[in-house]
N, C-alpha and C positions, 0 to 999 in steps of 0.2 A: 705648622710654623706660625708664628705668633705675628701679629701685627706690625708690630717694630722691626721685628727679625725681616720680614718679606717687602717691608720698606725701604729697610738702610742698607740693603743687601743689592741692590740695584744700580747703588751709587759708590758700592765700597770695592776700593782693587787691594788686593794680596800679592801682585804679582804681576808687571805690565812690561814685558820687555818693547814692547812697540804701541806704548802707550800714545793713545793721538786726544787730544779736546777734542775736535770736532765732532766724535764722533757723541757727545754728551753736551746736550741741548740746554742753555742758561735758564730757559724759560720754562723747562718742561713743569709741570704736577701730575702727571701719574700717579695712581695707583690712589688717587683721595676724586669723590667722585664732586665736589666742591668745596669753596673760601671757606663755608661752613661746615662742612665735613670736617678737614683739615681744622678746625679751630677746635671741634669735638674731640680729637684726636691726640691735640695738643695738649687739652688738658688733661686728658688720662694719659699722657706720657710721662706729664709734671707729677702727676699724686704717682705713680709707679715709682720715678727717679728717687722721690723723697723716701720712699719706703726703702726700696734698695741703699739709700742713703744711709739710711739710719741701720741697716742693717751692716752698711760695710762699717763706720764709724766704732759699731760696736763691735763687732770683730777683730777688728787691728792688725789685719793681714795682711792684706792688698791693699795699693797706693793706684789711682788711676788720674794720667794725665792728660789730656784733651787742648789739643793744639789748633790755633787756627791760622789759615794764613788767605791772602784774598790782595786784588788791586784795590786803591781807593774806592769809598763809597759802596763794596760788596755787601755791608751789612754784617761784620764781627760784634760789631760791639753789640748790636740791638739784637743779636742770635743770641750772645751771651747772657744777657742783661732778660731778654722774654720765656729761655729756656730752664735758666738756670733759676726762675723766680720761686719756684718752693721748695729750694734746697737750703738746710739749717748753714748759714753763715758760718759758724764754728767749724763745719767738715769742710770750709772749702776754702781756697784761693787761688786767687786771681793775680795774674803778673803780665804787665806791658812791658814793648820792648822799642823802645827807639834808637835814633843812632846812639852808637853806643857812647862811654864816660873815658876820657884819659886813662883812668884807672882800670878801666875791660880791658880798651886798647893793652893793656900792660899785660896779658893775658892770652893764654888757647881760648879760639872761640867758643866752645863751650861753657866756659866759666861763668858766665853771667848767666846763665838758665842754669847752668846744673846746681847752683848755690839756692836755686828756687825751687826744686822738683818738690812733690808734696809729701809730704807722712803718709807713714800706714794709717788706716781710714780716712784717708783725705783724698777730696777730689781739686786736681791743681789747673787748673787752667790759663794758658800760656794765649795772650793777644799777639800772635807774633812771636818769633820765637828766633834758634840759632838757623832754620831755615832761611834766615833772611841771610846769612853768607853764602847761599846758593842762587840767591835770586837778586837783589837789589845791591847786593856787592858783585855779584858777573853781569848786570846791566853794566855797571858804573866801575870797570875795575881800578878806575884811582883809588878807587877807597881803600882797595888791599893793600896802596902802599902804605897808608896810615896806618895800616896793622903792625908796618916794619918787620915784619918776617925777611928772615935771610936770603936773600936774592935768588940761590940756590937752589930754594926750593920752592922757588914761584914758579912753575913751569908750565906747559902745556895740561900737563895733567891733574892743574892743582883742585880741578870742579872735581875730579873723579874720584881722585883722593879723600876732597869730603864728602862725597857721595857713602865712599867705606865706611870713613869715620863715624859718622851718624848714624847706618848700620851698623856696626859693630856697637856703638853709645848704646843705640835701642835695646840691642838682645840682650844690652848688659844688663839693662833695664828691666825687661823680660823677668828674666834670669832671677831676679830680686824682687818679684813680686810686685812691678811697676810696668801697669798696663797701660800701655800709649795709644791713643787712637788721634788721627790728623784730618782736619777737614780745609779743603779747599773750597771756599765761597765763591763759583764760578759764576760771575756775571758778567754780561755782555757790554761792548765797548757801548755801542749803543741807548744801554741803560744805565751805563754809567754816566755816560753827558748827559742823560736826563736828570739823574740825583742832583748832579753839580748844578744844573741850569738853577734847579730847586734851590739848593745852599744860596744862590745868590741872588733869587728873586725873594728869599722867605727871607726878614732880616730876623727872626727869633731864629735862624739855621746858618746865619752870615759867620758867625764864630767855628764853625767844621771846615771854612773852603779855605783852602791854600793856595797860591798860587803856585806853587810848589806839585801841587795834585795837576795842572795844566803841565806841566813839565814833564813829570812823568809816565803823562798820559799818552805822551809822543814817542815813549819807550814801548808801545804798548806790543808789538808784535815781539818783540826782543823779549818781553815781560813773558809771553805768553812760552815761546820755545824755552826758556828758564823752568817756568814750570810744568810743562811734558816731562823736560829732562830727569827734573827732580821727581818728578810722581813716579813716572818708571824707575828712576832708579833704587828708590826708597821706600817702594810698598811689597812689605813682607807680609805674612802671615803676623806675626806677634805685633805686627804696627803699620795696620793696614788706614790709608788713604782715603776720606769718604771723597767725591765730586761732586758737591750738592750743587743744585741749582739756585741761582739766587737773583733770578730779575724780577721771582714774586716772594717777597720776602717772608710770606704767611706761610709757604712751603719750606723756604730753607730751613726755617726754624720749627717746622714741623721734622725735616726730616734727620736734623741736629739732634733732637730728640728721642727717635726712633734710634738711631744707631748709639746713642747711651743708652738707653734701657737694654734693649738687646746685650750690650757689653756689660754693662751690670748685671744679667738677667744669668749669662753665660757663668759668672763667676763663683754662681751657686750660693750666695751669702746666707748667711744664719748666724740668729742671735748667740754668743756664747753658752756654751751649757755648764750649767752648776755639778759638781762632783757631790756624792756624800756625806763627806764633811763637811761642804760648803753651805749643805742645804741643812744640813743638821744647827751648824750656826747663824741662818737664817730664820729658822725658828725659831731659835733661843733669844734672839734680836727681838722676834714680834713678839713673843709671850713677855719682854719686857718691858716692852710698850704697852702691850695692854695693861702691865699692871700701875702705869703712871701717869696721871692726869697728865 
């Protein structure tokens, strides 16, 4: 078992019908025997990813897209931003998701991520995603009624409902050579008033704080059954769930890293191969260059 593989495997569910947090520690680093280990680690996850990179790119088979989701201050973007740093630009993109436009609202909630999923050879990365109508729309469910969905069919059972939905979306996904993997940035409430304390004593960090992040901070145990509900109900095999931990952020983004390469590593990539003709006309190509300055 490869380093990545015995990493992200620690943290990744397939399958949680009684999925609980608690029992998945914010704080933990396992399996790295230090800061600096882990930073050794990191960078050979980076040169592996690029190679895999560059191998899915030229392939054109597989589309792989990597979702993240977290409470304020878990550390999304500087996962993104540290892990993804020696990936060719051209293979990749990236999509934020806030409240949503008039014009989603006019829409199945899918519709504003599915218009973003990535090409074949591309790696797409979702900062937030349609998950967020399982989470900060069942904090907050006014906000369903701004969806205007038919009264009907707002019911008791409408989290469950998208609970299907999304499963069913994914396998579709699957199905089509669009490999999903979903990471929840679990950090502790605790370490989270720490960041913020930070955002407000640093004024080069005063532009991150909301006060809006104090408000929903007070959602927090509501936040937290939100997401049990969602991980179990949502972690398949074809679109499994990591739980990183994330109150040391030189791990999270270590173990970010681990469980992409592993997922690329699985996919078995290779450079296309040239047929007989093809190669036949690539020599014809170079003996004509050699013959002209």
């Amino acid at each position: 078992m490869s380093w990545a593989s015995k990493l992200s495997k620690s943290y990744r569910i397939d399958a949680a019908k009684n999925f609980k947090l608690k029992h998945f520690d914010p704080a933990s680093t396992a399996h790295v025997q230090s800061k600096e280990h882990a930073q050794e680690l990191l960078a050979k996850g980076i040169a592996e990813m690029a190679e895999y990179q560059d191998r899915l790119y030229a392939q054109d088979r597989w589309a792989v897209l990597l979702i993240f989701q977290a409470m304020d201050a878990a550390g999304k973007d500087g996962a993104i931003k540290h892990v993804m740093s020696g990936v060719n630009p051209q293979g990749c993109q990236v999509f934020s998701f806030k409240a949503p436009s008039s014009e989603e609202l006019n829409h199945d909630f899918l519709w504003r991520t599915t218009k973003c999923l990535p090409e074949r050879g591309h790696i797409g990365i979702f900062n937030r995603s349609y998950y967020e109508e399982v989470l900060v729309v069942r904090v907050h469910p006014d906000i369903l009624k701004n969806e205007r969905l038919p009264e009907s069919l707002v019911t008791r059972d409408v989290w469950q409902q998208r609970f299907e939905d999304i499963c069913g979306f994914e396998n579709y996904l699957a199905h089509n050579g669009v490999v999903v993997r979903k990471f929840f940035l679990n950090v502790s409430k605790k370490e989270q008033k720490r960041r913020f304390m930070e955002r407000l004593d640093s004024p080069e960090k005063n532009w991150k704080f909301s006060a809006a992040d104090v408000k929903e901070r007070q959602c927090w145990d509501d936040y937290m059954t939100a997401y049990e509900e969602m991980i179990s109900a949502t972690s398949t095999k074809n679109s499994p769930w990591y739980v990183v931990p994330a109150d040391n952020k030189w791990y999270t983004r270590l173990v970010v890293a681990a469980a992409i390469v592993d997922t690329l590593k699985d996919l078995k990539l290779e450079y296309p191969t040239v047929d007989p003709n093809r190669r036949k006309q690539l020599l014809v190509s170079r003996a004509e260059l050699q013959k002209k300055k």
